[in-house]
C-alpha positions, 0 to 999 in steps of 0.5 A: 408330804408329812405331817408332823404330830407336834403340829396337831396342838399341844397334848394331842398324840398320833399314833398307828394300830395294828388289827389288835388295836395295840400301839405300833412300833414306829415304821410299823403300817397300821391305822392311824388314830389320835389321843388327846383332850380335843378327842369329840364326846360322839355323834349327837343321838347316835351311839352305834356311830360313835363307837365306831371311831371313838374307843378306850385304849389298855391305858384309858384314854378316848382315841378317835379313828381316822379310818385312815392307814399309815405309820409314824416315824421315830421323828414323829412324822406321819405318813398316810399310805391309804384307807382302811375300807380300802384295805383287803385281806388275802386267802393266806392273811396278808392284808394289802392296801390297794392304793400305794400298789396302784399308784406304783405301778400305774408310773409306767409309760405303758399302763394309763390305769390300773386296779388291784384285785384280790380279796379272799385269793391267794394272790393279787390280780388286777384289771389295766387299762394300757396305753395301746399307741404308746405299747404298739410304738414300743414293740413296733405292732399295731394297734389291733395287736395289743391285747393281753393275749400277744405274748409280747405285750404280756410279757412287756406289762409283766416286766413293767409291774415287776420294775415298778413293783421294785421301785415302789418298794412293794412286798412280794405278796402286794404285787399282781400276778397276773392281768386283764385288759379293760376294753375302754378306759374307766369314765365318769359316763361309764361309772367307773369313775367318780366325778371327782375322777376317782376309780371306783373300784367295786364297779370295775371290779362287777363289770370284770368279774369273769375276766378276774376270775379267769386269772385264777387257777382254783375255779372258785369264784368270788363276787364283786359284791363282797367288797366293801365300797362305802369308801367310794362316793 
């Protein structure tokens, strides 16, 4: 669903930046922000806050920051892709926003939930939770059976990121590479979940530290504690 910028009120504009902080091209993915006379003066008694949304662009106008990402079309039409605190960067600069990859790739069948990983490594790993009756009953094994390290359910999840990747319209460098079973799904009880039932993603990320950083090659590793959770509450 999108939402239209004429339906903000008259003289208010909606807009995406890049990490310059100049004006996109439609199309273009950046952070969403808003111009116009309705534009808050700030947070009572807190400057620093205020700041931190409230800025002046290169033609003098109050923009407020949504924190969140997205685009707008050439019809004006707004599309939000994500969260910025949600947002990382890979070690050759990309930036990918975790939340479009995941949703893609968490349609298959196989896969009942799914976490991106890869902040400062040269490439996207993630930590899944699989459908073991639903993956057993496809390959025709037990359930004992599925695990990341059988080469018949690794090359099963590898194919369905791969197709779901496509579907999804995902850019190579967002696709995972390589990944990790979970041992028990992501709960509420287990902190891995909000109550909202959102993932928490920096708390799978602290209790899979070891099995992310065995999915990379270079031996360094990185702690869950780098990434940004404010987001999640």
């Amino acid at each position: 669903m999108a939402l239209h910028c004429g339906h903000l009120g008259a003289g208010v504009d909606c807009f995406a930046i890049g990490t310059d902080g100049k004006k996109l091209s439609a199309g273009e993915e950046g952070e969403i922000v808003c111009v116009g006379k309705n534009i808050m003066r700030g947070y009572h008694g807190k400057p620093e806050a205020t700041e931190e949304v409230v800025t002046t662009n290169s033609e003098g106008n109050r923009q407020f920051h949504t924190g969140d990402l997205g685009k707008v079309d050439r019809d004006g039409f707004i599309y939000i892709t994500g969260r910025l605190k949600e947002q990382f960067k890979l070690e050759n600069g990309k930036y990918v926003v975790p939340t479009p990859v995941e949703e893609g790739i968490g349609m298959s069948r196989f896969i009942a939930q799914f976490v991106l990983c890869g902040a400062n490594r040269p490439y996207n790993v993630c930590v899944i939770t699989p459908d073991v009756p639903v993956i057993a009953a496809h390959l025709k094994i037990d359930e004992s059976e599925v695990v990341d390290g059988n080469s018949k359910v690794k090359d099963l999840i590898l194919s369905e990121i791969a197709e779901h990747a496509a579907n999804a319209n995902l850019k190579k460098f967002e696709i995972a590479q390589k990944f990790c079973f979970s041992d028990a799904p992501f709960t509420v009880e287990n902190e891995m979940q909000t109550p909202k039932l959102s993932i928490r993603r920096h708390m799978v990320m602290k209790n899979y530290e070891g099995q992310i950083n065995g999915l990379y090659e270079d031996g360094v590793k990185v702690s869950s504690a780098t990434i940004n959770n404010s987001s999640e509450q």
